[in-house]
C-alpha positions as CSV (number, residue, x, y, z in Angstrom):
1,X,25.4,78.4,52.1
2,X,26.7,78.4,55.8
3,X,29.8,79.2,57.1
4,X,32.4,76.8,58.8
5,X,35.6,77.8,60.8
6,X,38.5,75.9,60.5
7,X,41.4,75.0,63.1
8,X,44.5,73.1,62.1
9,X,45.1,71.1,65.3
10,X,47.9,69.0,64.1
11,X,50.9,69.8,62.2
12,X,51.6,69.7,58.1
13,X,55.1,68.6,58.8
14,X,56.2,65.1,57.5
15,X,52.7,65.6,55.3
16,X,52.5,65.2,51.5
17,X,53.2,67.9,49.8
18,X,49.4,68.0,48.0
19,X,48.6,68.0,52.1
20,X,50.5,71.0,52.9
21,X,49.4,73.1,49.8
22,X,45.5,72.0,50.6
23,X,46.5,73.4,54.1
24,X,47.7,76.9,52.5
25,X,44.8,76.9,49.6
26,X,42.4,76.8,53.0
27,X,44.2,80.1,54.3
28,X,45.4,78.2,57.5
29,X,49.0,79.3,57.9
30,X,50.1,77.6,61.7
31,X,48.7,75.9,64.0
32,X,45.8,76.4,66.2
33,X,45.1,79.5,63.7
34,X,41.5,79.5,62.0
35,X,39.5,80.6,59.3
36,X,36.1,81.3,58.6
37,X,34.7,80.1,54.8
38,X,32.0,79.4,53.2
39,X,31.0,75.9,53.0
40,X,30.9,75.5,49.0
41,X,31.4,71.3,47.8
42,X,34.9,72.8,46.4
43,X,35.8,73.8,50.0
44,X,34.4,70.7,52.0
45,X,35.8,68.5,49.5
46,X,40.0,70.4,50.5
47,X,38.7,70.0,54.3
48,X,38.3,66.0,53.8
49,X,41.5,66.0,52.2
50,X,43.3,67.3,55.1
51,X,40.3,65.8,57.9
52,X,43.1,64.1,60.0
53,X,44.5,67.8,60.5
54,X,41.9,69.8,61.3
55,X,38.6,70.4,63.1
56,X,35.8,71.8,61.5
57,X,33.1,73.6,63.5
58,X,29.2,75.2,62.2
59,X,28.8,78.7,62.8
């Protein structure tokens, strides 16, 4: 599988809570912080939950 790195650009306040929790499953604790993950269907399918959050770069 390859790897993706993940940004949260905006912010998880005024979010739903299910928003917020996807953010924190994702290891992304505040913004402009990113992680590194593999991209498994489980993983791609949390990112397009939170999509208007984020950007999502290949490595």
């Amino acid at each position: 599988m390859s790897k993706i790195r993940i940004t949260q650009v905006k912010s998880g306040i005024d979010r739903m809570e299910s928003q917020k929790r996807t953010l924190i499953a994702l290891g992304i604790r505040k913004m402009m912080h990113s992680v590194e993950v593999e991209a498994t269907p489980q993983i791609l399918g949390m990112v397009k939950a939170v999509h208007h959050l984020v950007k999502v770069e290949n490595i």
